[in-house]
C-alpha angles and dihedrals in degrees: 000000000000125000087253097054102055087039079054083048103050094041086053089049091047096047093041094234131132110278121210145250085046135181102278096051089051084050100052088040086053094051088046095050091051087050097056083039092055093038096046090054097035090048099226139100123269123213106216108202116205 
């Protein structure tokens, strides 16, 4: 985590507004990022449904 991101974390929390990346977005990058992973060692192409 970057100096600006904590400094975006702490103003959302203070504000009491929705920060972002959240976790949803980490969730969804994560699932992205095991899918490129499985399809890089397996050699075939993944479909990622939304």
């Amino acid at each position: 985590m970057k100096v600006f991101e904590v400094h975006d974390l702490v103003q959302a929390i203070g504000r009491d507004e929705k920060c972002f990346p959240d976790f949803e977005f980490g969730a969804r990058n994560q699932e992205i990022l095991e899918a490129i992973d499985k399809s890089s060692r397996s050699g075939v192409w993944l479909s990622m449904d939304d």
